[in-house]
N, C-alpha and C positions, 0 to 999 in steps of 0.2 A: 504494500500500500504506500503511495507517497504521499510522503510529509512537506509542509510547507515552514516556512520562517521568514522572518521580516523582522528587522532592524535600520537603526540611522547611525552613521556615524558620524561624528560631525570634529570637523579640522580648523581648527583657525591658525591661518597661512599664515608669515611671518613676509609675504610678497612673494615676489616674481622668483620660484625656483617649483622643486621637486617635494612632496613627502609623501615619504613609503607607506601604504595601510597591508601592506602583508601579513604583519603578526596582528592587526585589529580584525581582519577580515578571518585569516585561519583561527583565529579567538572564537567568533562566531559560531564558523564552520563547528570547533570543538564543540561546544555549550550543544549543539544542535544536536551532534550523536548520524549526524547522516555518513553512511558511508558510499554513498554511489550517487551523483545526481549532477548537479549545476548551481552555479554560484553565479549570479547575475547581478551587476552594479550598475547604480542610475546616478551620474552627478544633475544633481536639480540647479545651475548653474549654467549661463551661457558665455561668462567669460572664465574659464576655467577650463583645463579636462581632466581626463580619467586616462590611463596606457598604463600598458605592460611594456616594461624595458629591464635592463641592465642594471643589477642590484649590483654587481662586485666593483665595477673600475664607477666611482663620481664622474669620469671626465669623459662618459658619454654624456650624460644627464648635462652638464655644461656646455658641449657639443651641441646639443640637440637645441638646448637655450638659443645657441650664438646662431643656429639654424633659421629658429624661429624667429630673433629680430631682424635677422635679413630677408625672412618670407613675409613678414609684417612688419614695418619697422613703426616703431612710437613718433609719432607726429609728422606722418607721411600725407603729406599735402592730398593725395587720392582720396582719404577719407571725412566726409563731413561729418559725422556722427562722432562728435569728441562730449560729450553732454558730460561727460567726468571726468577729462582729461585727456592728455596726447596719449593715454595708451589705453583708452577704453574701444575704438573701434578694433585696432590689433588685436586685443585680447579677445573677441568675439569673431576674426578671422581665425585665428588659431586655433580656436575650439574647433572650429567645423571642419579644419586638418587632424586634427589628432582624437576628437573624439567627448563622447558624455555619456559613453556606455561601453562596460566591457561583460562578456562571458569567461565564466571559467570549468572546465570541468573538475566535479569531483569523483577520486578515486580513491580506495581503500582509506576512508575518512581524511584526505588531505588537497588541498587544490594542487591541483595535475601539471604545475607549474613546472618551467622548466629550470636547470638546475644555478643559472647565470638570470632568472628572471624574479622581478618583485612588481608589485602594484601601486603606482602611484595615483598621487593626487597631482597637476600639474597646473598650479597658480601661473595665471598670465598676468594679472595685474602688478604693476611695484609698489603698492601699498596690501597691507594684509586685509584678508575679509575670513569671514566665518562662511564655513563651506560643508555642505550635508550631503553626503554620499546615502542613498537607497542600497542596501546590502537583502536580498533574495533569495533564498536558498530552497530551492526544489529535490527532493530523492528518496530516498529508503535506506533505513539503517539497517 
């Protein structure tokens, strides 16, 4: 029979970088008891996202950064919507590159992750906000 779960987790970002929710999110998973199913996260959030990347080397997660202000740069004359500032319309192109929703599978009660991977939260803004990730979990213990 499958079970369902539902929780929030909620972040408050320190600005424009990375933080990991893999031990908040396998936290969950535990408490839950499922051993087989899906783990599904929703950032309720459009200038923000969610990704799976490289938890061992910082200097992708930096990388990836120097990426993003070159694919949207903060106070880039193209965008008129600045209504919070020179990096509020960036940060809402950024999301709809990298994302506000991830799946995970679960297996033998653990997310199926791989062994160089973690879950981040991925603040675009350079000032902090308070950020609420939907955490879902579908399966059978």
């Amino acid at each position: 029979m499958s079970q369902w779960q539902q929780d929030v987790i909620v972040i408050d970002t320190r600005g424009r970088g990375f933080h990991e929710l893999t031990a908040q999110v396998e936290a969950l998973l535990q408490r839950s008891g499922l051993r087989i199913g899906l783990c599904h996260l929703f950032l309720r959030h459009t200038s923000a996202s969610l990704c799976i990347t490289e938890n061992a080397d910082a200097e992708v997660r930096r990388d990836l950064e120097r990426f993003a202000q070159r694919l949207a740069p903060d106070g880039d004359a193209l965008f008129r919507h600045d209504t919070e500032g020179p990096d509020d319309m960036p940060a809402h192109v950024r999301n709809l590159f990298a994302g506000y929703e991830l799946t995970v599978p679960v297996r033998d009660g653990r997310l199926a992750l791989g062994i160089w991977q973690g879950i981040y939260l991925w603040e675009h803004r350079s000032s902090g906000h308070r950020r609420e990730v939907v955490v879902t979990l579908n399966g059978a213990s």
